[in-house]
N, C-alpha and C positions, 0 to 999 in steps of 0.2 A: 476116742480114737487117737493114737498117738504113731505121730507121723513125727522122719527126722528132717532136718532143716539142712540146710546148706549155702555154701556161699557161693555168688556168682561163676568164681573159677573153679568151682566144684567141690571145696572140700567142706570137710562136716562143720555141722555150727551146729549143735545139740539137736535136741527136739520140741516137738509143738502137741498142744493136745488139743483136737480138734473136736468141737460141738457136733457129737452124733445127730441132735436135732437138726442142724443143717448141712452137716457133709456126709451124714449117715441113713438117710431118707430113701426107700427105694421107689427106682424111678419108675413110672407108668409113661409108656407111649402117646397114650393119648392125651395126659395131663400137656406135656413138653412138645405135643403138636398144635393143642388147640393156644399155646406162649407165643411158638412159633409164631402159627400163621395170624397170630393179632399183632406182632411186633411189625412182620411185611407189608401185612394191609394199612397198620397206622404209617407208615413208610411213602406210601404212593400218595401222592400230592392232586387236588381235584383239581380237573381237567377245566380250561376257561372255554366257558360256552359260548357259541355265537348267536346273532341275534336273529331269529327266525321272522318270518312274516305280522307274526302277531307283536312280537317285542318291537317293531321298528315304528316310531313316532312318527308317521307321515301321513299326509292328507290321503279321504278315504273320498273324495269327492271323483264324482266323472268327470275326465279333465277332456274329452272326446266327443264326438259324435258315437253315435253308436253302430251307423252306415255308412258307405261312401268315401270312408280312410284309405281303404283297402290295406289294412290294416286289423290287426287283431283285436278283439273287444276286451277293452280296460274297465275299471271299476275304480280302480285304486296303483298308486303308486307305490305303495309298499310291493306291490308282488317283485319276486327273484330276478326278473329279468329286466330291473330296472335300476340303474346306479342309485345306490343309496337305498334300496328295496332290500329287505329280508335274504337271509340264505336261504338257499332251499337243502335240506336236508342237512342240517349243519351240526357239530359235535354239543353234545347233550350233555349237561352240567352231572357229575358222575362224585359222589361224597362218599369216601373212604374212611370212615369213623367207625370202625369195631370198638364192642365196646368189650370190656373182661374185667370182673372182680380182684381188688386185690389179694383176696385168698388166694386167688390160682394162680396168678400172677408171681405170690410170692412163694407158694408152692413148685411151681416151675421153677424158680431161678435154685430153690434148694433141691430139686431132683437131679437140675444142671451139675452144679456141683460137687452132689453126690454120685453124679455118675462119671465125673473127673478122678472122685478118689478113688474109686475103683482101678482107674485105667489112666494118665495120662496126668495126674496131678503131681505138681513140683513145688514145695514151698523152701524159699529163700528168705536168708533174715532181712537183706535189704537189698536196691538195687543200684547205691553208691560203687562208682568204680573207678580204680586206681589208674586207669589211662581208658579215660572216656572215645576211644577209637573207635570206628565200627571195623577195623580188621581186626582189632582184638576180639571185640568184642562175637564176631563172627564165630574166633579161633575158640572160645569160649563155649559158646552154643555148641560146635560141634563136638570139642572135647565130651561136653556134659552130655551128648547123643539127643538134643532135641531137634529133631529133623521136620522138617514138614511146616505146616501154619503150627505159629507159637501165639498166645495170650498171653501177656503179661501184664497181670494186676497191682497198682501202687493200694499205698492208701490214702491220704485226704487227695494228696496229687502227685502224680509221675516225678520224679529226679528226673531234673533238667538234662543230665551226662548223659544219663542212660537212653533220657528220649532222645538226645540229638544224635549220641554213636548207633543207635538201632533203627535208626529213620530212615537209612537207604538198603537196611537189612529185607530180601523179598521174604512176605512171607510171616514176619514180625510187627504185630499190633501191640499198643501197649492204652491201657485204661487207665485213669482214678477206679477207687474202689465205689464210690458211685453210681460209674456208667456200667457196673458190669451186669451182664445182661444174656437171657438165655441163649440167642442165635448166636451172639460171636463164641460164646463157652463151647457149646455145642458144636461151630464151625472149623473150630481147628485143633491141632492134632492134640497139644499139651500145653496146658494152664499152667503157668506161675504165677503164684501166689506170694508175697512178703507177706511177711510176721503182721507188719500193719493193715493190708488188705485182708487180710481174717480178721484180727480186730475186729476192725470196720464192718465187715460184711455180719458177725453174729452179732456184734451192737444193732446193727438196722433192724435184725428179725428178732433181737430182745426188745426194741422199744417199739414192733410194732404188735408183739405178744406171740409170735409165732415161734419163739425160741425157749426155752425153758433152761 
């Protein structure tokens, strides 16, 4: 698949030929929902439980009469209504470890991006810039018509310029070619891609055999 390239202030830088094995993959819903929903679930952090009646270290001894208190019958000092006794009813230890295969896993990330070139992929030779500003840089995005949530993929790691002029940009994420990942590809409007971040990205699914 040969896509043309382009430079940050829009004008043409040749073209790129793109691995159909990963940006030519047609995508399935349910492949790119079950990425999803393991990405969100590995996401949620487990909840710290509190110490119920039975976890609390305390004497189990009659500390009372069992008549004539006027008073309620005890057993033990652990029960709730006693400082330092157990909670009653208290938040229950909850582990959020989905678990999913790297086949799918890397399957999904290549439907992701396969379903980018269809619709919404932008590759740039680099993202080096002549006045690292973010007004320019703004003046840029819109000239080039990318509106909405943008992705913008480096590759080993971000240009310094680019991340600091696009940091108060709304709207505008930027990655290494390592974190890229199905929910942010999928969340927003148009991916950019450098030269290097492809690289990057078919070398991962060539050495992990998924690319041919």
């Amino acid at each position: 698949m040969k896509v043309k390239v382009q430079k940050i202030d829009g004008k043409a830088a040749g073209d790129v030929e793109l691995n159909d094995a990963v940006f030519g993959v047609e995508p399935r819903a349910d492949i790119l929902h079950r990425v999803v929903t393991w990405q969100l679930e590995s996401r949620r952090a487990t909840a710290r439980p509190t110490r119920e009646r039975s976890d609390v270290a305390r004497t189990g001894k009659k500390f009372g009469k069992q008549k004539g208190s006027g008073g309620a019958r005890h057993g033990a000092r652990s029960a709730p209504i006693f400082i330092g006794g157990g909670k009653a009813h208290g938040a229950r230890k909850r582990d959020f470890n989905p678990s999913l295969n790297k086949k799918i896993r890397a399957l999904g990330l290549k439907m992701a991006l396969s379903t980018k070139a269809k619709d919404g992929l932008v590759i740039v030779d680099s993202l080096e810039l002549k006045d690292a500003k973010t007004k320019a840089l703004a003046t840029a995005f819109g000239k080039n018509g990318w509106n909405g949530k943008v992705l913008v993929i480096d590759g080993e790691s971000v240009d310094a310029s680019f991340r600091k002029a696009s940091g108060n940009l709304v709207g505008v994420n930027v990655l290494p070619a390592a974190g890229a990942n199905v929910y942010d590809i999928l969340n927003h409007d148009t991916l950019v891609l450098t030269k290097d971040a492809v690289a990057k990205l078919e070398a991962r699914f060539a050495l992990a055999g998924g690319a041919k």
